[in-house]
N, CA, C and O atoms as a DFTB+ gen file, in Angstrom:
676 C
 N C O
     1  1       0.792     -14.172      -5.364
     2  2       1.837     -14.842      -6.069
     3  2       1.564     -14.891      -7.548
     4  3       2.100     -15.509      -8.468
     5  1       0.626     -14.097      -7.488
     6  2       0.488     -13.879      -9.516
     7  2       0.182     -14.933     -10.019
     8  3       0.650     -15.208     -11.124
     9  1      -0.821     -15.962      -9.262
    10  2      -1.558     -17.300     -10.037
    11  2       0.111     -18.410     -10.300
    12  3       0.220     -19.388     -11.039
    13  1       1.052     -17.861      -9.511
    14  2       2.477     -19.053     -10.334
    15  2       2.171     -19.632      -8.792
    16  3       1.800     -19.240      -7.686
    17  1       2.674     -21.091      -9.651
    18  2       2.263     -22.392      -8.472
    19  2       0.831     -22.787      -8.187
    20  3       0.600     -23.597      -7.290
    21  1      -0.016     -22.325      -8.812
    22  2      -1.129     -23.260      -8.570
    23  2      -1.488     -23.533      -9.829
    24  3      -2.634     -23.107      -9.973
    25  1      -0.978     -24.171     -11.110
    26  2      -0.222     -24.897     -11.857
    27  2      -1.124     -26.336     -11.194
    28  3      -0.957     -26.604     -10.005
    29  1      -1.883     -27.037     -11.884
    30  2      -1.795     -28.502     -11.625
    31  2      -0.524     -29.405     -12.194
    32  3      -0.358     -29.882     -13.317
    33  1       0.145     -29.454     -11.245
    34  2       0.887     -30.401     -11.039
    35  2       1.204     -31.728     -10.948
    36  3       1.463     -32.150      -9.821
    37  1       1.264     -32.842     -12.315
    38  2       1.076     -34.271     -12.116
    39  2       1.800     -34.757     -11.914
    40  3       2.925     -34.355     -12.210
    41  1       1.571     -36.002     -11.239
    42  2       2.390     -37.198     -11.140
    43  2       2.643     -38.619     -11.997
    44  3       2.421     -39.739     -11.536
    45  1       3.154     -38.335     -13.342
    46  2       2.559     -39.250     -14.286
    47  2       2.900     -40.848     -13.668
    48  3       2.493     -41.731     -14.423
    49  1       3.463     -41.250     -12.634
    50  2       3.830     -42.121     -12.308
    51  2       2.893     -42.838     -11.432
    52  3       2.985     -44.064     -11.483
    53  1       1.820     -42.236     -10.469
    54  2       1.036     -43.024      -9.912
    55  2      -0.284     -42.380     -10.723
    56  3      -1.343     -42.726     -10.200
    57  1      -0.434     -41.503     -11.908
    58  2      -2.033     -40.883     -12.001
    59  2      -2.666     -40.420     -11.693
    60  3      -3.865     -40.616     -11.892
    61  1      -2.020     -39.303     -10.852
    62  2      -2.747     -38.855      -9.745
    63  2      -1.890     -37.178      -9.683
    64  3      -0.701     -36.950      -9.457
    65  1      -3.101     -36.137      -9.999
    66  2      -2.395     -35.016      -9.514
    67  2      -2.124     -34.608      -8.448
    68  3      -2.879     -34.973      -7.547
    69  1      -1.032     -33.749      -8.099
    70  2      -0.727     -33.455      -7.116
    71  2      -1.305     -32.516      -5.950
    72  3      -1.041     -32.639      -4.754
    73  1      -2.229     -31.460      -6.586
    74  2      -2.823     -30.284      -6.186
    75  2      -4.263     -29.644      -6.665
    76  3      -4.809     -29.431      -7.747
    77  1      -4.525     -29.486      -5.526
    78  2      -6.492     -29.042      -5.686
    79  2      -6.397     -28.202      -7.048
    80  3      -5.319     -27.728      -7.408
    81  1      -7.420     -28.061      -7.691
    82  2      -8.002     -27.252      -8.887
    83  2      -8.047     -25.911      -7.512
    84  3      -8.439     -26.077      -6.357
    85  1      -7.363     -24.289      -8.305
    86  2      -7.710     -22.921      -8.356
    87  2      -9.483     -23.538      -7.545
    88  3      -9.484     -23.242      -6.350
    89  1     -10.211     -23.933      -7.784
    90  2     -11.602     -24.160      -7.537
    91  2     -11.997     -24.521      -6.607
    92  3     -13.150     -24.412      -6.191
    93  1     -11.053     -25.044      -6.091
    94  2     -11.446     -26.199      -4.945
    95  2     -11.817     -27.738      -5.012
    96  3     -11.584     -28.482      -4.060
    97  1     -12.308     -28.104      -5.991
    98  2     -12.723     -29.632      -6.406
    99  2     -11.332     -30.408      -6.456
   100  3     -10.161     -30.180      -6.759
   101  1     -11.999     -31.289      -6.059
   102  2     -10.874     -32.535      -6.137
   103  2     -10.348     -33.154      -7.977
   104  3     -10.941     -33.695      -8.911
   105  1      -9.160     -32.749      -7.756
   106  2      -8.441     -33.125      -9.165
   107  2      -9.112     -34.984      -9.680
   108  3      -9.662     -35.931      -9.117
   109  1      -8.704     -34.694     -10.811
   110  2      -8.904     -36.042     -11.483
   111  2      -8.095     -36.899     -11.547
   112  3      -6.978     -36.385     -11.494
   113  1      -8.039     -38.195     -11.655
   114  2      -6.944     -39.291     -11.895
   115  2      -6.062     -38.733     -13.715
   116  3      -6.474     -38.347     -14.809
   117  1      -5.661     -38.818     -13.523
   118  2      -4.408     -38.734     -14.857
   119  2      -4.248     -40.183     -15.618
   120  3      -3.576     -41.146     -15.248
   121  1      -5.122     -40.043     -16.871
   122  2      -4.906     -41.341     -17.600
   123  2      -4.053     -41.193     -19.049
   124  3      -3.548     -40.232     -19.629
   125  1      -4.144     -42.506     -19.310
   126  2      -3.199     -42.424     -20.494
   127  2      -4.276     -42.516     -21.877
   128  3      -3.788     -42.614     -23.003
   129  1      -5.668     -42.477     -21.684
   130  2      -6.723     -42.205     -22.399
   131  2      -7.262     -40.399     -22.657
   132  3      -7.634     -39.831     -23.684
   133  1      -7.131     -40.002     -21.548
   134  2      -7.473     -38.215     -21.261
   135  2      -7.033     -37.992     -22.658
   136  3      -6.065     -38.590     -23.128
   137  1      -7.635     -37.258     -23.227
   138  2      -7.203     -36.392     -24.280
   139  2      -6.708     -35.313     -24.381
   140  3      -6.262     -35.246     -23.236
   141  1      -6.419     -34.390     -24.837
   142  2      -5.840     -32.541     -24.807
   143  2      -7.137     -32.098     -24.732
   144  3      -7.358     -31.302     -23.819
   145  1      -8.406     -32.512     -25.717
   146  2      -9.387     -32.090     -25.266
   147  2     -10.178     -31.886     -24.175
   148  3     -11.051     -31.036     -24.000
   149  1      -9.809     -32.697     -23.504
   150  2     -10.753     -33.508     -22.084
   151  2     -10.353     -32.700     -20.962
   152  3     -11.062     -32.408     -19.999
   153  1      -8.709     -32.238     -21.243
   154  2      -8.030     -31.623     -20.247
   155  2      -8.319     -30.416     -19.552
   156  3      -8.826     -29.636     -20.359
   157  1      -8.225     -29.895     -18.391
   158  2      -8.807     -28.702     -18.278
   159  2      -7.570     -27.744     -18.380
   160  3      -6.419     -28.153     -18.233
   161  1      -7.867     -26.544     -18.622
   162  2      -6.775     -25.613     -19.214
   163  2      -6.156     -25.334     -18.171
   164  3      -6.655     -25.525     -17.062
   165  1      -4.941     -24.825     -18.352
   166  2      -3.924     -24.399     -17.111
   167  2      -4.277     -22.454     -16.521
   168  3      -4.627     -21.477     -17.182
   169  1      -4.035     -22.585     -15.354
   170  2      -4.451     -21.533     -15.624
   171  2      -3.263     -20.242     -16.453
   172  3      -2.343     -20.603     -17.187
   173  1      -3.570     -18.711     -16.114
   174  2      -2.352     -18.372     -16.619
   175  2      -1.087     -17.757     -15.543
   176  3      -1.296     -17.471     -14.364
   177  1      -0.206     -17.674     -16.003
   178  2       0.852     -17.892     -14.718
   179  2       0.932     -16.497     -14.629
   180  3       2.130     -16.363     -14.381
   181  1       0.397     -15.219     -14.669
   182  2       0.129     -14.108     -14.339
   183  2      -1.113     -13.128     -15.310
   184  3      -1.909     -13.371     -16.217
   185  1      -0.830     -12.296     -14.745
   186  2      -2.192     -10.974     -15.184
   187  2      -1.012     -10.293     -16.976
   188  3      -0.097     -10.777     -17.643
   189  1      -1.607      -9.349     -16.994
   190  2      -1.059      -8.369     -18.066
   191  2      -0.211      -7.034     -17.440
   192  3       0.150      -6.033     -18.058
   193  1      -0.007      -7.375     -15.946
   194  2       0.803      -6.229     -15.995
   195  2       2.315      -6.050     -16.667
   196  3       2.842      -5.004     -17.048
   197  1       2.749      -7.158     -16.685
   198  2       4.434      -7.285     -16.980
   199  2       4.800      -8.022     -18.142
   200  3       4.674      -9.243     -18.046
   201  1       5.250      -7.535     -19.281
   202  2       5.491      -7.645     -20.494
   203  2       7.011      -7.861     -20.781
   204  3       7.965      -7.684     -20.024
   205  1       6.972      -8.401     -22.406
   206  2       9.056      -7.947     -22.602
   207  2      10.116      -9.134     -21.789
   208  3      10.171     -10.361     -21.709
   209  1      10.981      -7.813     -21.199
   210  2      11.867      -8.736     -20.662
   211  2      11.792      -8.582     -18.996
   212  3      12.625      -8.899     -18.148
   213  1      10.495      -7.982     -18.860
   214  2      10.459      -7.590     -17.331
   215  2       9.831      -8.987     -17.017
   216  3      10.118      -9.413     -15.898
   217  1       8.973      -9.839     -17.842
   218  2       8.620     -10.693     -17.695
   219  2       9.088     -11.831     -16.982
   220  3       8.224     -12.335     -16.264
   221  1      10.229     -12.399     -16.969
   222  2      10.745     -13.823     -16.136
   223  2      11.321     -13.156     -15.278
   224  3      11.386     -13.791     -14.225
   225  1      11.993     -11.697     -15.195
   226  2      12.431     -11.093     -13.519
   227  2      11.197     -10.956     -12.693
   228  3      11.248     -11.133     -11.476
   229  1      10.356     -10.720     -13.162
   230  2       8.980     -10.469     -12.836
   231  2       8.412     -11.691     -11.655
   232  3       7.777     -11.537     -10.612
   233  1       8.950     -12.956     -12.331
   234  2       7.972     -14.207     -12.249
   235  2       8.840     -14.288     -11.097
   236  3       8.561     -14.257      -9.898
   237  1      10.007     -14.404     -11.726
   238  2      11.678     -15.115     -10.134
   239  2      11.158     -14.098      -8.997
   240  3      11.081     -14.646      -7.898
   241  1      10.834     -12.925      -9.010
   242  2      10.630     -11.988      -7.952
   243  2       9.544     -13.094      -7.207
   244  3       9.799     -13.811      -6.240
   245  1       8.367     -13.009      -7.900
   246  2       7.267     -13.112      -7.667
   247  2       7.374     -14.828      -6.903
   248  3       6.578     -15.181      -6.033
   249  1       8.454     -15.701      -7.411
   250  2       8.307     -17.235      -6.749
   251  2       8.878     -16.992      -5.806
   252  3       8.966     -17.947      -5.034
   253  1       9.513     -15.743      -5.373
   254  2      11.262     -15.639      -4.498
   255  2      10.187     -14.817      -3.660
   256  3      10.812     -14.102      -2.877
   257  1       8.738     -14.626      -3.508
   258  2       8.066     -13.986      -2.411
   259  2       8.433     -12.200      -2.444
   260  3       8.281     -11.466      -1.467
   261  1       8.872     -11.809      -3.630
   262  2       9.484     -10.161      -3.351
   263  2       8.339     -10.029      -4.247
   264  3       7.695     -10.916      -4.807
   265  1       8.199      -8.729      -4.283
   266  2       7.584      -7.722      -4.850
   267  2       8.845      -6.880      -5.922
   268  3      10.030      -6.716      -5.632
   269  1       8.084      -6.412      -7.294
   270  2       8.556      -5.596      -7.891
   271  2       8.724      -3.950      -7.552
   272  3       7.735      -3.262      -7.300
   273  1      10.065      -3.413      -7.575
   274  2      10.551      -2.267      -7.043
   275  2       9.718      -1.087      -6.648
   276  3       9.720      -0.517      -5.557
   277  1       8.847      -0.751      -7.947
   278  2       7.458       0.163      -7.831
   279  2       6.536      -0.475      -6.671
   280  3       6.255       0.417      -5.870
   281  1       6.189      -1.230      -6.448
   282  2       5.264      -2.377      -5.318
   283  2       5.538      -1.681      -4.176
   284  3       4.866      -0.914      -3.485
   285  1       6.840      -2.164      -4.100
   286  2       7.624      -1.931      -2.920
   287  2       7.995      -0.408      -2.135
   288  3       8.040      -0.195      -0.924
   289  1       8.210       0.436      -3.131
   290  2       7.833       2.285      -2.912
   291  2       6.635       2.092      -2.765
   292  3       6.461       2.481      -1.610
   293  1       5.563       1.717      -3.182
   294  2       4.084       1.975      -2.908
   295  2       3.971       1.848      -1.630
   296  3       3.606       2.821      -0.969
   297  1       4.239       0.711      -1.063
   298  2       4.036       0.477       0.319
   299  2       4.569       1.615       1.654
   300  3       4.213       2.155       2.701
   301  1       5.852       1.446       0.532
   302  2       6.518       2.487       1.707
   303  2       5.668       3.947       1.429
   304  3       5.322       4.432       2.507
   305  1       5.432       4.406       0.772
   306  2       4.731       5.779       0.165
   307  2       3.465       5.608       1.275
   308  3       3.343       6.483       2.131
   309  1       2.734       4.719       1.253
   310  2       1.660       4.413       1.878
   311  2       1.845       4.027       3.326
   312  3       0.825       4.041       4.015
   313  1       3.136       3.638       3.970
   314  2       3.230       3.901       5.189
   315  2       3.498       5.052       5.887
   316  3       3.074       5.425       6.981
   317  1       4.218       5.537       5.154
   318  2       5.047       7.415       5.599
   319  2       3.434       8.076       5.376
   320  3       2.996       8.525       6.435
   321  1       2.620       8.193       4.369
   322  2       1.395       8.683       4.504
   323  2       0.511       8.644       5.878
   324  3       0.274       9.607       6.608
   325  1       0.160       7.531       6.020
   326  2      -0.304       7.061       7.494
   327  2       0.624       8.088       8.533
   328  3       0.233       8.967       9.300
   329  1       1.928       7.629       8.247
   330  2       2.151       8.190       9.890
   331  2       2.573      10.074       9.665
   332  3       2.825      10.917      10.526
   333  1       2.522      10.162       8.571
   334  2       2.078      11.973       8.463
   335  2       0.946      12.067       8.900
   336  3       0.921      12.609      10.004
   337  1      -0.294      11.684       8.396
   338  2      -1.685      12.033       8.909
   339  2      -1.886      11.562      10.478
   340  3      -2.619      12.213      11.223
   341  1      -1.203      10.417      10.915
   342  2      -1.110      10.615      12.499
   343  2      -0.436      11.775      13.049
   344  3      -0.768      12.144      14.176
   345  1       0.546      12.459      12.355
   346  2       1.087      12.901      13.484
   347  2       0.594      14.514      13.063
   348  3       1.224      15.480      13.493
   349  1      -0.698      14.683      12.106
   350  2      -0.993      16.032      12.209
   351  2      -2.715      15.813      12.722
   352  3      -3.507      16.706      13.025
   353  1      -2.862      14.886      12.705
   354  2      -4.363      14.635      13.846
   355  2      -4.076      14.936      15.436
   356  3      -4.691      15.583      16.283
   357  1      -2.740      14.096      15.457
   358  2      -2.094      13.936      16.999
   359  2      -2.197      15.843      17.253
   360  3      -2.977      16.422      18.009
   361  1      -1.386      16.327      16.558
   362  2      -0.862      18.037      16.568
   363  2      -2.013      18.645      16.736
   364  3      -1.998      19.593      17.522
   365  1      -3.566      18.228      15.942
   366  2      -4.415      19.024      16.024
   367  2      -4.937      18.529      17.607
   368  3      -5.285      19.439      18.360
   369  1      -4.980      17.524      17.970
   370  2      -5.843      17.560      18.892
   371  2      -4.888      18.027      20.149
   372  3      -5.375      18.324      21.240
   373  1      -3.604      18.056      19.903
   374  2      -2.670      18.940      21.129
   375  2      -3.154      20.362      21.366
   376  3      -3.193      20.891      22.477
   377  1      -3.607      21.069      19.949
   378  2      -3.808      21.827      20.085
   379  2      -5.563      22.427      20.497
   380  3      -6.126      23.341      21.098
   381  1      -5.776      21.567      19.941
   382  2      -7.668      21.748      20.761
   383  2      -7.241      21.671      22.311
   384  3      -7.006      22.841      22.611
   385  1      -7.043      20.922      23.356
   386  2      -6.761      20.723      24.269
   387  2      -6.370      21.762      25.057
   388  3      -6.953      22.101      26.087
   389  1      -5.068      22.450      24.444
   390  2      -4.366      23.573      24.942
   391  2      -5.254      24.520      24.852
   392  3      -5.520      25.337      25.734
   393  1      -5.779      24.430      23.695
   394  2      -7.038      25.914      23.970
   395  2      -8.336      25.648      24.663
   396  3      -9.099      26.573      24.938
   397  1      -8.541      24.683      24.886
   398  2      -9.612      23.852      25.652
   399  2      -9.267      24.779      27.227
   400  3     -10.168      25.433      27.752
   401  1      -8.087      24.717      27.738
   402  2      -7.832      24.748      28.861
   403  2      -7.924      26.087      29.311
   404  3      -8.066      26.468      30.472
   405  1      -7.809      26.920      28.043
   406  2      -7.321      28.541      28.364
   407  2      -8.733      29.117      28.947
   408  3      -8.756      30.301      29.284
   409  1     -10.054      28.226      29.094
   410  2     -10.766      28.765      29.545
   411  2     -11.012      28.380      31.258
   412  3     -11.835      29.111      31.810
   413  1     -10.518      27.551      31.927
   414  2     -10.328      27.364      32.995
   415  2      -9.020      27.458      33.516
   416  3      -8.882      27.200      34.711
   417  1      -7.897      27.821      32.753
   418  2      -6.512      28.338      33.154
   419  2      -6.696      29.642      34.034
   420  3      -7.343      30.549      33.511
   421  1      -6.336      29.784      34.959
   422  2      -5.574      31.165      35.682
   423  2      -5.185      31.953      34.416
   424  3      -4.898      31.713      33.244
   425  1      -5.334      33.134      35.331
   426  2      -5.165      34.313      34.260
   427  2      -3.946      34.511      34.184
   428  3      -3.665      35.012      33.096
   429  1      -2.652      34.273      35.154
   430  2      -1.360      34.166      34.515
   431  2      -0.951      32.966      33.718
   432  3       0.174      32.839      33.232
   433  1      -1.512      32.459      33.654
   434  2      -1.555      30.703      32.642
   435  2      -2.098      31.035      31.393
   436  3      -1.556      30.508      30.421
   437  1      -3.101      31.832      31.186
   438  2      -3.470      31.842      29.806
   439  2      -2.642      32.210      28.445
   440  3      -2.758      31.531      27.424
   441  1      -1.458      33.811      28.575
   442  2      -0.607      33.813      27.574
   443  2       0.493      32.388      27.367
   444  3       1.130      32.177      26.335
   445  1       0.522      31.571      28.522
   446  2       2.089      30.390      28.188
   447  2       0.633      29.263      27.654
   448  3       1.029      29.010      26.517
   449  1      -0.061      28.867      27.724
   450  2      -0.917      28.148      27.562
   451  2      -1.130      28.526      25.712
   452  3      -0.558      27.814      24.887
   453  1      -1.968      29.656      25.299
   454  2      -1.922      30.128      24.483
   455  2      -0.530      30.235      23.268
   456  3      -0.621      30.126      22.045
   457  1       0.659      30.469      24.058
   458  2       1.892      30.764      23.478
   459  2       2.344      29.166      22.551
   460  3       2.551      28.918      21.363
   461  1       2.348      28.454      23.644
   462  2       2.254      26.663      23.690
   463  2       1.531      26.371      22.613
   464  3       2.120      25.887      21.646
   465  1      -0.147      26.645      22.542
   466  2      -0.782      25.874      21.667
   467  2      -0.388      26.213      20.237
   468  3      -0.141      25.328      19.418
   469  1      -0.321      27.818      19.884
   470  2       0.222      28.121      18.654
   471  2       1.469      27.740      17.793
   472  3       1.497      27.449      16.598
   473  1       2.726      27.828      18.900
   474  2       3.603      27.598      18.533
   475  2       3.968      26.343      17.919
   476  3       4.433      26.148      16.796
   477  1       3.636      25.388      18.987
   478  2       3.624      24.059      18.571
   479  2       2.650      23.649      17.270
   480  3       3.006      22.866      16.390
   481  1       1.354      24.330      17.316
   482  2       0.582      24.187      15.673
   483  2       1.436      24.131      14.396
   484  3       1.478      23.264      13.523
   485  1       2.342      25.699      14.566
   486  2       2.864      26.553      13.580
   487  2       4.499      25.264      13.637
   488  3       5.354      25.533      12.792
   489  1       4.626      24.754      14.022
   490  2       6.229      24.399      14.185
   491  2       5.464      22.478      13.651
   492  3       6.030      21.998      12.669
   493  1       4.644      21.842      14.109
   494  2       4.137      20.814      13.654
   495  2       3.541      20.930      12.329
   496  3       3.708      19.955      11.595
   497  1       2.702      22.182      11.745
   498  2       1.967      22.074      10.420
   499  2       3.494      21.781       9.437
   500  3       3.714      21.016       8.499
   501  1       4.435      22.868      10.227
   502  2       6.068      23.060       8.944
   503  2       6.389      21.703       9.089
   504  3       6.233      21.165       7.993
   505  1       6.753      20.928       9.910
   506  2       7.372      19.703      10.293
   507  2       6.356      18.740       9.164
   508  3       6.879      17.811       8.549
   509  1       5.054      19.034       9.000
   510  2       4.294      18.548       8.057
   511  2       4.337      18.604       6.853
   512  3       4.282      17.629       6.103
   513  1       4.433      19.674       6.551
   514  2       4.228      20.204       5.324
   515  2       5.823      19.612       4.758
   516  3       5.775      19.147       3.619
   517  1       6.479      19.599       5.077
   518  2       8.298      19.149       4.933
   519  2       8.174      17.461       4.836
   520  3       8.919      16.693       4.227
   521  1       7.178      17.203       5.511
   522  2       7.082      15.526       5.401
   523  2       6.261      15.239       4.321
   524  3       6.518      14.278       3.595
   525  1       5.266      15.985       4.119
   526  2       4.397      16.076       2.601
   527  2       5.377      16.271       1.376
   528  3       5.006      15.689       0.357
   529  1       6.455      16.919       1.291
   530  2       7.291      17.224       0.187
   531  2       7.698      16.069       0.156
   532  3       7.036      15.276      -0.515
   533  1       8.655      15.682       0.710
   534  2       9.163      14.785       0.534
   535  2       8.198      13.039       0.200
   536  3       8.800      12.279      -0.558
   537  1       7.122      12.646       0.639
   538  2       6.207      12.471       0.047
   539  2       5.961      12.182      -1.370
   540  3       5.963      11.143      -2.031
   541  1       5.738      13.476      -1.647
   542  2       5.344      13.454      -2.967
   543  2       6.226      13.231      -4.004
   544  3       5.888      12.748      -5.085
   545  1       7.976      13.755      -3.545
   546  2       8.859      13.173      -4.472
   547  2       8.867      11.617      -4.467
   548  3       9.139      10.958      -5.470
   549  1       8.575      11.127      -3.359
   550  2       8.114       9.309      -4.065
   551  2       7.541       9.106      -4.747
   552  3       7.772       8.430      -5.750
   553  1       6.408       9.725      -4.376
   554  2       4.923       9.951      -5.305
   555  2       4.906       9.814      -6.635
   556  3       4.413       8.970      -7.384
   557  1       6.008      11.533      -6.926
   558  2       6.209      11.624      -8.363
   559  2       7.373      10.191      -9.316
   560  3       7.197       9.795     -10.468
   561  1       8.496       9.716      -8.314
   562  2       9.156       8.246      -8.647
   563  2       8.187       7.483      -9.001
   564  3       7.938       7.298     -10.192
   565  1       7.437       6.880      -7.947
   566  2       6.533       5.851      -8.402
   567  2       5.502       5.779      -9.689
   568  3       5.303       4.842     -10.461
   569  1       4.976       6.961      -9.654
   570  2       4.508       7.564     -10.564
   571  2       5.105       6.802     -11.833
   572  3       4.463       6.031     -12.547
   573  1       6.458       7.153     -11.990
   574  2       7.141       7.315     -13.269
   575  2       7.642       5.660     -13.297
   576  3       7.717       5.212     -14.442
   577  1       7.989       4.708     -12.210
   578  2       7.919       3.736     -12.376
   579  2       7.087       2.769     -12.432
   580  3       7.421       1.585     -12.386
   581  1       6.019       3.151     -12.527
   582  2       4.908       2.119     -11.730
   583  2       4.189       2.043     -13.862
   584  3       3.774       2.939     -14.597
   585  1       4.376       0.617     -14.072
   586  2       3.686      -0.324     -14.614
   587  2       2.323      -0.567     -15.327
   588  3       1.918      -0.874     -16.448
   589  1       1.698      -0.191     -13.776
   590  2       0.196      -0.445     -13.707
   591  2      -0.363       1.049     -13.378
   592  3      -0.131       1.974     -12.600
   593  1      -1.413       0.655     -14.656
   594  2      -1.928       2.353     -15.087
   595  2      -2.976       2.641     -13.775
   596  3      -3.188       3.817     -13.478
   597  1      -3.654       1.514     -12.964
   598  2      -4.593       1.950     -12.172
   599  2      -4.071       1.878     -10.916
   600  3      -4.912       1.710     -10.034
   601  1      -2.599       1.977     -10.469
   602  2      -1.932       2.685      -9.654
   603  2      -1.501       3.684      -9.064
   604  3      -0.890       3.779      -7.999
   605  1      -2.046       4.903     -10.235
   606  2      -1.174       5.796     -10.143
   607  2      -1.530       6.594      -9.074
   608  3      -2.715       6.812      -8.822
   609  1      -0.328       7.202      -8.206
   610  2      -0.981       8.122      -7.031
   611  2      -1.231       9.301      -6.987
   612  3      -0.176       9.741      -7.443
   613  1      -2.049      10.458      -6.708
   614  2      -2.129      11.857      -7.090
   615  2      -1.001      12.097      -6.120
   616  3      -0.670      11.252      -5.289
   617  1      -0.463      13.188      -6.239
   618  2       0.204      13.869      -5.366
   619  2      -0.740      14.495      -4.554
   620  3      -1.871      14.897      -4.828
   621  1       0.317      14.530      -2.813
   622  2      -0.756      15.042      -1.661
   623  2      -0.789      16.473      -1.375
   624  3       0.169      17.157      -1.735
   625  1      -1.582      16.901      -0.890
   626  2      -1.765      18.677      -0.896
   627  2      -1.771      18.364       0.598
   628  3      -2.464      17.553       1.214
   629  1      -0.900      19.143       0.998
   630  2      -0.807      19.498       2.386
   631  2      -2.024      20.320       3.452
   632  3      -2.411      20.270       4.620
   633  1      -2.296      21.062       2.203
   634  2      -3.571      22.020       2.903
   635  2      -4.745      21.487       2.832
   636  3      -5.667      22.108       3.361
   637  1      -4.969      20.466       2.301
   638  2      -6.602      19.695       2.089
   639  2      -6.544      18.540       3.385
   640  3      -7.500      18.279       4.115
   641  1      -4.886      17.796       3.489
   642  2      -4.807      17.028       4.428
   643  2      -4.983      17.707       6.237
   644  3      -5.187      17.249       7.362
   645  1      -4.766      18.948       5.629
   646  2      -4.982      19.756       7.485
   647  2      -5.967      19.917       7.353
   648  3      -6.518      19.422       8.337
   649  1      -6.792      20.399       6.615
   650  2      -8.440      21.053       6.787
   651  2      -9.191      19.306       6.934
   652  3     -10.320      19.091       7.374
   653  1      -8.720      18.793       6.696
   654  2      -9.579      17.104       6.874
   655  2      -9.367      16.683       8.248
   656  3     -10.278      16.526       9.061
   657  1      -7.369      16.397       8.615
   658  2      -7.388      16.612       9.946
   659  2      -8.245      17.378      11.058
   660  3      -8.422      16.912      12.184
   661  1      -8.793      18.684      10.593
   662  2      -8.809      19.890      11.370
   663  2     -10.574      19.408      11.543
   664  3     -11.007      19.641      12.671
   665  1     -11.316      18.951      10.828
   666  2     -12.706      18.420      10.456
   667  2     -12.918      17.056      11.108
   668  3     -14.084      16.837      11.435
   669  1     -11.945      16.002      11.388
   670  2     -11.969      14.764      12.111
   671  2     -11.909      14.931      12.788
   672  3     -12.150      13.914      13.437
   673  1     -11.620      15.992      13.609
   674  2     -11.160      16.769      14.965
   675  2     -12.255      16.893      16.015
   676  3     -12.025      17.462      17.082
């Protein structure tokens, strides 16, 4: 929540704050002696990512529990990732299997066995590689929206993600 709301919060009416110190220690009574000096500083109601006028949309997002737009592609960028790399681990190990078998398959079983494992490789890597494109055009969005400089995502190479698949294997 970007440090907003944990804000000590007083109650000038009974002297008494409302909410634990960021720290954990138990707040102090609130007097009409305390000085500005005495006081402990507030903290700050966010980091340095959001400047300008992105600033109070920033904050309303941030009290309203949302995330800023770039945030929000990240996540999604980072879920579609996951379930690409599942479903070309899944593909590789369909295909270990199928060739696994061609050595105890019948000898009329071995070309449909064989036919099977390739095809489906060659028809799952494309189905991949098509989900990697698309991918990376988020990639390159977020990229261009994203804020925060130690965000940024490389774009994914399709062929490094199979040879890794193909190695976890």
């Amino acid at each position: 929540m970007l440090g907003i709301g944990r804000r000590e919060a007083t109650c000038q009416e009974s002297g008494v704050s409302r909410s634990r110190r960021p720290s954990g220690e138990l707040p102090r009574p609130v007097s009409s002696t305390t000085s500005p000096e005495q006081a402990a500083p507030l903290p700050p109601d966010h980091g340095d990512y959001y400047a300008g006028e992105h600033d109070l949309a920033y904050r309303l997002l941030a009290n309203a529990g949302l995330a800023p737009d770039f945030l929000l592609l990240r996540r999604e960028i980072l879920s579609e990732l996951a379930q690409t790399r599942a479903f070309i681990r899944a593909a590789v190990r369909r295909r270990q299997r199928l060739l696994e078998q061609l050595g105890r398959a019948p000898l009329h079983e071995i070309p449909r066995l064989h036919r099977e494992a390739w095809d489906g490789w060659y028809a799952s890597v494309s189905t991949f590689r098509e989900q990697v494109e698309a991918i990376n055009v988020k990639i390159q969005i977020f990229n261009l929206k994203n804020k925060i400089p130690n965000l940024y995502h490389p774009p994914v190479n399709a062929d490094d993600e199979i040879r890794q698949a193909e190695a976890e294997a």
